[in-house]
N, C-alpha and C positions, 0 to 999 in steps of 0.2 A: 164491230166498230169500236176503238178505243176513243176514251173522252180525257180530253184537258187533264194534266194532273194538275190537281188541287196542291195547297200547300200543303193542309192538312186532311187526314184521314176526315178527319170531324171536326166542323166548323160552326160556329153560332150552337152548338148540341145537335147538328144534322150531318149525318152520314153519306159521303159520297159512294155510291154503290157502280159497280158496271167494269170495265177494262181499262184499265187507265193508262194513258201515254208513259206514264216513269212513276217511281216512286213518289209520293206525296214527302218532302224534308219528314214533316212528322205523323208517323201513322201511328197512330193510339188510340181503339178503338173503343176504349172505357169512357173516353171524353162525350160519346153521347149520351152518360149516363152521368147523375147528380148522388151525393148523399149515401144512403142506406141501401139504393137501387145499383148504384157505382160498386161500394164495397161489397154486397152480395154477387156481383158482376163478375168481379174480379178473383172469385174464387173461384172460377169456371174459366175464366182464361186460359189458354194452354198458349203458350209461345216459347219457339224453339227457332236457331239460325244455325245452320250445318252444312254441309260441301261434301259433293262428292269429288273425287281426286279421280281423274283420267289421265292413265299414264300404262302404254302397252307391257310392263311387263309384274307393275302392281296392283291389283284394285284397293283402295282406301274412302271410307264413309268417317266424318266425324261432326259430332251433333254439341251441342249446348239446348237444356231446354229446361223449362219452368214450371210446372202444372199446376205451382199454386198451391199445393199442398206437400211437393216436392221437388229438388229440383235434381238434375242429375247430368251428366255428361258422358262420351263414349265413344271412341273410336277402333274402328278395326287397320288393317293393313294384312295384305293375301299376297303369299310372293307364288307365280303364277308357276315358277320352274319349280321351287319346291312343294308346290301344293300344300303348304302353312299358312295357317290363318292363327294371326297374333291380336288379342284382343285386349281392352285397357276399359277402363267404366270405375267413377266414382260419385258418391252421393252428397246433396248438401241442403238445407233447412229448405224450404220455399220464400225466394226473394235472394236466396244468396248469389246467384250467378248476373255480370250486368249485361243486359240485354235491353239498348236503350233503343227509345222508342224513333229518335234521330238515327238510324243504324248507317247509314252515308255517308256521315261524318264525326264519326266518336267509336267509342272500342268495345268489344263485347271481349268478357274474356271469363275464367269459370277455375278457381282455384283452391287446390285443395294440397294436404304435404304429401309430395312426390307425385302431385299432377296436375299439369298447367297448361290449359287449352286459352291462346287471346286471338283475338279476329281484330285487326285494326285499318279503319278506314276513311280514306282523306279525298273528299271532293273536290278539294282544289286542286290535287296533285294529280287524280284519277292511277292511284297507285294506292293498293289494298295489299295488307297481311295478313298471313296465318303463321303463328308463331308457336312451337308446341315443346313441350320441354315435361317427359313424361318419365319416371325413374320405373325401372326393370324388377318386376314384381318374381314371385317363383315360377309364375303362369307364362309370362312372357317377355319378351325383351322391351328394354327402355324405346321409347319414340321419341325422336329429339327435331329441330331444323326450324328452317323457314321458307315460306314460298311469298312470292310477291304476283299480284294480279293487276292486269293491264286494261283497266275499264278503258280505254280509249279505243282497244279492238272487241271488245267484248259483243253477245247478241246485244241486236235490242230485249230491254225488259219485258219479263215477264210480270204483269201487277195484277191483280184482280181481288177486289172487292165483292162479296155477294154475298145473299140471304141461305141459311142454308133449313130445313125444318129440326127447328125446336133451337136454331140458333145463327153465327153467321161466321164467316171464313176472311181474312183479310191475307194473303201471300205475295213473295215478291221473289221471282228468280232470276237468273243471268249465268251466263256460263262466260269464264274468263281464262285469255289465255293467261298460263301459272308459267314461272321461272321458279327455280332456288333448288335449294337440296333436304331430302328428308334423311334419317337416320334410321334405320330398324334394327337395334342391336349391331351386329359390324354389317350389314349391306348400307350401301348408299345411291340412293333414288335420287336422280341428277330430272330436273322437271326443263323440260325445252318449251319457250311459248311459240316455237312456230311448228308443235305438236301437240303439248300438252294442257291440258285445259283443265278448273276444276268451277262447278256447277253451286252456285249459290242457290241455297234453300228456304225463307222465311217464310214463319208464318206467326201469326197472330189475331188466334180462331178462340170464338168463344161456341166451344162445339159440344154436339148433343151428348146428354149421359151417354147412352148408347151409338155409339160412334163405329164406321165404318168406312175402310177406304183400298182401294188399289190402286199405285203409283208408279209409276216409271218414267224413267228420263234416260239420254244418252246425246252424246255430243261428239262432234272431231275438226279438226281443221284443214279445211280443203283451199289450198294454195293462198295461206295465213288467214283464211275468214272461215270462223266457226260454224259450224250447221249441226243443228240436232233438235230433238223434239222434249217436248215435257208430255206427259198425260196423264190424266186421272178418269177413276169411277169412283165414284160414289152416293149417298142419297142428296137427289138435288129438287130445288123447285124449279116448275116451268117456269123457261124464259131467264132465269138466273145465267148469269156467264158460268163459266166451266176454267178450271187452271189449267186446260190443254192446251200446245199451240205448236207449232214449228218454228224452230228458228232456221231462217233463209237467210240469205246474205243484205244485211241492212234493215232485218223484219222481222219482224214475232207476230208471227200471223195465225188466226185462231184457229183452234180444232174443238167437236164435240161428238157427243155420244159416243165413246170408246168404247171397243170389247176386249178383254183381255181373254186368253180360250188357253188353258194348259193343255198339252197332247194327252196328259194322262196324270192320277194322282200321284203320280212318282214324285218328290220332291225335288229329282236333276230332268223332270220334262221339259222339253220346251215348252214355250208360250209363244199364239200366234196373238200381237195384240193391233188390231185396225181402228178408224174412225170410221162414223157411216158413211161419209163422202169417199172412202179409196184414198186419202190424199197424206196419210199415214198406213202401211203397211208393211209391217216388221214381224222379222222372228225373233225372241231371245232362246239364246241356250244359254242356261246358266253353267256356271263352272264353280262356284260354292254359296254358302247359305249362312247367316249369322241369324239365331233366333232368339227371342226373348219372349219367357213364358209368365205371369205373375197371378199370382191371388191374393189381394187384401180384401176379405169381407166382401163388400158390395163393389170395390174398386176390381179392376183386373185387367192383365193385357195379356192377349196370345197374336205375337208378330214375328214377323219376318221379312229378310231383306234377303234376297239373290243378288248376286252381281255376274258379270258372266259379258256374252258378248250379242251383238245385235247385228241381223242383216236383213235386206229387204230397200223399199223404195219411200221414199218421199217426194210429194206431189205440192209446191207452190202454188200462189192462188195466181203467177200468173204464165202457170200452165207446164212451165221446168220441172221436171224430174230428176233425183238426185238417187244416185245406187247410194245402200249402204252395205257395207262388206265390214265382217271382224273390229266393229263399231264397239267398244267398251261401254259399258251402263250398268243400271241399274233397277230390278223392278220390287215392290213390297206390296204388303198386304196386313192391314190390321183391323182388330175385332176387338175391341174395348169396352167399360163401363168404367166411365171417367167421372 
């Protein structure tokens, strides 16, 4: 059951917890905290906004995020005919990227010389940017363009608030039909909205040292109205909501208990991934892998992201089945000490 959005995440110093109807205008969930307890708080913060780009003959991830003791940005682009994977990633102080806590209506953007990732987004208009303008390293080609997103057909919101052990999770997604043109070196990715779609990401979690999670999402447009799932595993408390859900036409209707089941420890296995109810049941085949391995001292990340394609069934809660065939997505996996 979804409740009321609030205006704010945290009101009076009390935290709205559970499903929430839409984003809260401002979600900043340091505000429950005062002083010494606030700034120790906020070292622990992790918050990142990032999209994935669904477009049949590219796959494209690109992230903005903060940890608070660093901040950093990253985008890939996969041309599917040539089997290249063209990758971009630059670093910056902690605090340097704007990732504001109104994200609805104001601009995230993450800059650095020779690379400029802005998200820019206007409630009144229901008309969002991604504006990217990245210079051609020895590694890989320049990524250039812009796409424009159509919150008026968008899913409904994905929002969810919840407790999580040793800490708590605040996230917000939607998938949006995209227009515009991207650039990849001399190819040019022409984006259709009455096909092409790209998958907003937030989150702002103040999540455990020891952190863990398995994710995936996918989306498409079936005769101009988007459908696709979100899902997650990871460690939860009873009774806490979960960031799973489907998106059905006019609904973002909840999922829990996922399993995600690789065929094998191959790195190009499929993955069969269900909810316990039947009402998600999908295969991914991936079709490439972008990974990120680190060690600082006691800090550390060993992740990874597939992208690839998805087929199988989805089950509304009132009772519609939906095939999914050659579905574009995404699924990951990360093992941290944050």
């Amino acid at each position: 059951m979804s409740t009321p959005a609030p205006t704010r995440l945290v009101e009076s110093g009390t935290r709205h917890y559970g499903r929430l109807a839409a984003r809260p205008a401002d979600a900043n969930p340091l505000d429950q905290f005062t002083g010494l307890s606030r700034r120790l708080r906020g070292l622990r913060l992790k918050e990142w906004v990032g999209f994935t780009l669904l477009h049949p003959d590219w796959y494209s991830s690109l992230i903005i995020q903060d940890a608070h003791y660093l901040a950093s940005s990253e985008i890939y682009a996969y041309d599917r005919a040539r089997a290249e994977l063209h990758q971009h990633a630059a670093n910056a102080r902690a605090g340097a990227p704007a990732l504001p806590t109104r994200l609805l209506d104001d601009e995230c953007r993450f800059e650095r010389p020779g690379y400029r990732i802005a998200y820019e987004f206007s409630a009144a208009t229901g008309r969002h940017r991604i504006r990217l303008d990245i210079a051609a390293t020895a590694k890989a080609p320049a990524i250039t363009g812009e796409l424009e997103l159509h919150a008026a057909t968008a899913t409904a919101p994905l929002s969810v608030s919840s407790r999580l052990p040793g800490g708590s999770m605040y996230t917000h997604k939607a998938a949006f039909p995209a227009a515009g043109t991207l650039r990849v070196g001399e190819a040019e990715i022409v984006f259709d909205p009455a096909r092409d779609l790209a998958v907003l990401d937030e989150h702002r979690s103040l999540l455990p040292y020891r952190t863990t999670w398995t994710w995936g999402t996918f989306a498409t447009l079936v005769d101009g109205v988007p459908l696709g799932a979100n899902f997650a595993a990871r460690p939860e408390l009873p009774g806490e909501p979960e960031e799973s859900c489907l998106w059905t036409p006019g609904a973002c209707e909840a999922l829990g208990e996922i399993t995600f089941t690789p065929e094998s420890a191959a790195p190009a296995a499929p993955w069969r991934i269900a909810s316990a109810d039947g009402r998600l049941d999908v295969v991914f085949e991936p079709e490439g892998r972008k990974a990120v391995k680190h060690q600082f001292g006691v800090l550390a990340i060993d992740y990874f992201q597939l992208f690839g394609r998805y087929r199988g069934t989805l089950r509304g809660e009132d009772g519609r089945t939906y095939g999914i065939k050659d579905v574009h997505g995404v699924c990951e996996r990360m093992r941290a000490r944050l």
